[in-house]
N, CA, C and O of each residue as an XYZ file, in Angstrom:
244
protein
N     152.725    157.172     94.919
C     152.390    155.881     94.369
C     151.563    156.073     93.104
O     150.831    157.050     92.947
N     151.699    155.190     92.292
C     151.327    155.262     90.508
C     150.261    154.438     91.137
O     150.457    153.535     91.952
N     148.619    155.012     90.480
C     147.422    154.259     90.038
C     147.925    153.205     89.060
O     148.878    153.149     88.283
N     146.828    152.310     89.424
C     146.941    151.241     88.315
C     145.829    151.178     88.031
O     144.877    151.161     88.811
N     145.794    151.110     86.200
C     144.012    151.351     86.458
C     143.547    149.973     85.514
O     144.125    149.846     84.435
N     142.656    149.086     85.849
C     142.380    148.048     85.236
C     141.582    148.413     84.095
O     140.917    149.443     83.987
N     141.713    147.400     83.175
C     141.014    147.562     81.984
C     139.857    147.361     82.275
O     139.381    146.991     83.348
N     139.152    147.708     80.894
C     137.596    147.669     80.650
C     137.239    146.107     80.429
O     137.798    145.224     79.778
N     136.124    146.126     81.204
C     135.688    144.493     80.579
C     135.541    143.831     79.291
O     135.629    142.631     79.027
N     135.166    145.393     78.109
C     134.965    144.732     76.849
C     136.685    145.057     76.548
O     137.518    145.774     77.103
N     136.712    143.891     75.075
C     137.998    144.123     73.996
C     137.534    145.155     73.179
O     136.372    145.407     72.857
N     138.784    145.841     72.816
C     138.395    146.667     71.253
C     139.455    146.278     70.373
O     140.628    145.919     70.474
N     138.487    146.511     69.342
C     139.622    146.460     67.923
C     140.227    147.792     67.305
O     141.035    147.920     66.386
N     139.637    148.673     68.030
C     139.656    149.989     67.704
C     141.164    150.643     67.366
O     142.182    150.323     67.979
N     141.106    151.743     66.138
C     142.727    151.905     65.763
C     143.569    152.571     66.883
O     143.307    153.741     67.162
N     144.510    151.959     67.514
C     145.374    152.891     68.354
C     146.147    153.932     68.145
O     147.105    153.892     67.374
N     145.663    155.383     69.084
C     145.963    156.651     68.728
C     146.380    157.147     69.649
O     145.903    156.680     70.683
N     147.518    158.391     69.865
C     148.032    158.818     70.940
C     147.022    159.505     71.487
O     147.273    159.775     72.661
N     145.992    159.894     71.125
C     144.923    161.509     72.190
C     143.442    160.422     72.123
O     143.084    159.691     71.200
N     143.041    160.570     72.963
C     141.669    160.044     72.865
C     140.519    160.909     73.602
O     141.078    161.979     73.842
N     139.230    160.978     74.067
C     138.419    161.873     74.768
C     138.683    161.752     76.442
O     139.142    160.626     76.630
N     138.610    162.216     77.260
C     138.692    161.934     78.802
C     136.961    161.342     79.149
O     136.219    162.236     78.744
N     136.289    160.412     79.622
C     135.382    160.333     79.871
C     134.664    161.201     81.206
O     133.499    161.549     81.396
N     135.721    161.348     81.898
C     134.795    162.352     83.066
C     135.217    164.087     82.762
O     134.432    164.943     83.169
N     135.989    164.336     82.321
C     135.941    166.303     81.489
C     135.822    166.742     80.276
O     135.513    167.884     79.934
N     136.147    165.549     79.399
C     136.268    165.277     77.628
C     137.282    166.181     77.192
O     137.285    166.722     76.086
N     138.565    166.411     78.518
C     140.049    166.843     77.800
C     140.535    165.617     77.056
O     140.118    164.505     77.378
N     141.533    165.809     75.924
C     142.284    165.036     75.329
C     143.253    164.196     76.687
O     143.979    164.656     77.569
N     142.926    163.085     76.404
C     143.823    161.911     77.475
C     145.019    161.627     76.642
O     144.676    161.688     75.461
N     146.499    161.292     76.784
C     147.569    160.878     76.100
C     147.749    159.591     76.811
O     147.840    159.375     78.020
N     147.792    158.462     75.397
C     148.570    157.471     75.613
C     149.470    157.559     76.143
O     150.435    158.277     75.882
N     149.242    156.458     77.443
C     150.687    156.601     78.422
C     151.705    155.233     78.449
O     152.904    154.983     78.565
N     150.437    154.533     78.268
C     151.440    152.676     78.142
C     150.938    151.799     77.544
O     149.765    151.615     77.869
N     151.492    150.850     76.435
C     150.710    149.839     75.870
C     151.941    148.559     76.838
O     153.152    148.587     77.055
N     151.048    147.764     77.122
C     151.350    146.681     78.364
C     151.016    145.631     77.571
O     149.825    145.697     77.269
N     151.912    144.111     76.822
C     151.651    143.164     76.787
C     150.935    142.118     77.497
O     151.614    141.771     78.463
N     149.782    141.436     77.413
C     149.234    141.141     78.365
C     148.827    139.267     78.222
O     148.445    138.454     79.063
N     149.179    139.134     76.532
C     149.450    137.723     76.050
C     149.600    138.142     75.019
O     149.768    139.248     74.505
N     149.486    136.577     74.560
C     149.991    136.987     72.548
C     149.082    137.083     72.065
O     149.009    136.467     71.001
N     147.911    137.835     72.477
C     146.837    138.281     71.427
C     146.206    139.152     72.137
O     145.233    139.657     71.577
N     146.563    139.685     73.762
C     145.869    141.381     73.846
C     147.419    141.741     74.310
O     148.498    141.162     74.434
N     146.861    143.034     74.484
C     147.659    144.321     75.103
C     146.712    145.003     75.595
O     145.578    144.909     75.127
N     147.044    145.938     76.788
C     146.643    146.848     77.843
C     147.017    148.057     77.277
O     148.211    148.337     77.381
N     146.312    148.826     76.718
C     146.429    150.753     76.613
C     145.916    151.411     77.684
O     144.819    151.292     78.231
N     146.931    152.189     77.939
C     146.260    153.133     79.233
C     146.605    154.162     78.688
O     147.491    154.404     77.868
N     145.480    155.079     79.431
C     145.554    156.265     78.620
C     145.218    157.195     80.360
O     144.381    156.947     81.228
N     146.161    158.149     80.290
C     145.862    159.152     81.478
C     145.116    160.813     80.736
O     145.003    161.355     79.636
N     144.825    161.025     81.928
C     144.014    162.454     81.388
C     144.931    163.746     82.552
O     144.707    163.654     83.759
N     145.803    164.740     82.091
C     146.090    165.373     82.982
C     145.507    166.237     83.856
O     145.715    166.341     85.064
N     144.658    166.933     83.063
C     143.338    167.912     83.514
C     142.639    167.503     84.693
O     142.631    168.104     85.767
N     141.995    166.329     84.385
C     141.247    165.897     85.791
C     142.482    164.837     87.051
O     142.263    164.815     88.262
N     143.752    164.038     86.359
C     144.222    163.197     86.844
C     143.479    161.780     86.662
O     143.444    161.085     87.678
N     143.108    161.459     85.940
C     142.529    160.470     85.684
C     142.896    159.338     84.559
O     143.831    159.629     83.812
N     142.343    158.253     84.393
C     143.011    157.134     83.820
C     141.899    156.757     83.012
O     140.808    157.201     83.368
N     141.950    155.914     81.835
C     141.191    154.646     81.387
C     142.377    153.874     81.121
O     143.501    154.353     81.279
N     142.171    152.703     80.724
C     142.718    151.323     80.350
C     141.757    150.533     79.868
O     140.686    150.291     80.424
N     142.295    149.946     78.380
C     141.316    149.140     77.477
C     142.221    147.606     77.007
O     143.441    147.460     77.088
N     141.416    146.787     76.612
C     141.705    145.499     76.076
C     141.984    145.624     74.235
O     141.123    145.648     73.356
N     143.346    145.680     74.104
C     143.173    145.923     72.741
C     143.699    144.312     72.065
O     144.765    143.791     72.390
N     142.741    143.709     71.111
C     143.326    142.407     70.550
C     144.162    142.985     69.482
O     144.113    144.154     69.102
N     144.910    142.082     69.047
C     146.183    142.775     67.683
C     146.172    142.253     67.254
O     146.854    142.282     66.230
């Protein structure tokens, strides 16, 4: 079964990039899915393979 990992409470405006930091080992995480979520966010999730781990953020566009 696939984690689902909920987003962060805050939005970012931040530029979307395929590698980002892992917050719990600080391996490079790869963009795994940008998820429409209305017509003004989207869902980025980003997995980390190293540890198995996830973030997911609020991105406005």
């Amino acid at each position: 079964m696939l984690l689902t990992f909920r987003p962060t409470p805050t939005c970012t405006r931040f530029q979307t990039s395929i590698e980002m930091p892992c917050m719990k080992c600080g391996a490079q995480m790869r963009l795994a899915t940008i998820e429409r979520r209305d017509q003004n966010y989207d869902v980025l999730t980003y997995r980390c393979t190293p540890c198995d781990s996830g973030e997911s953020f609020l991105k406005a566009r």
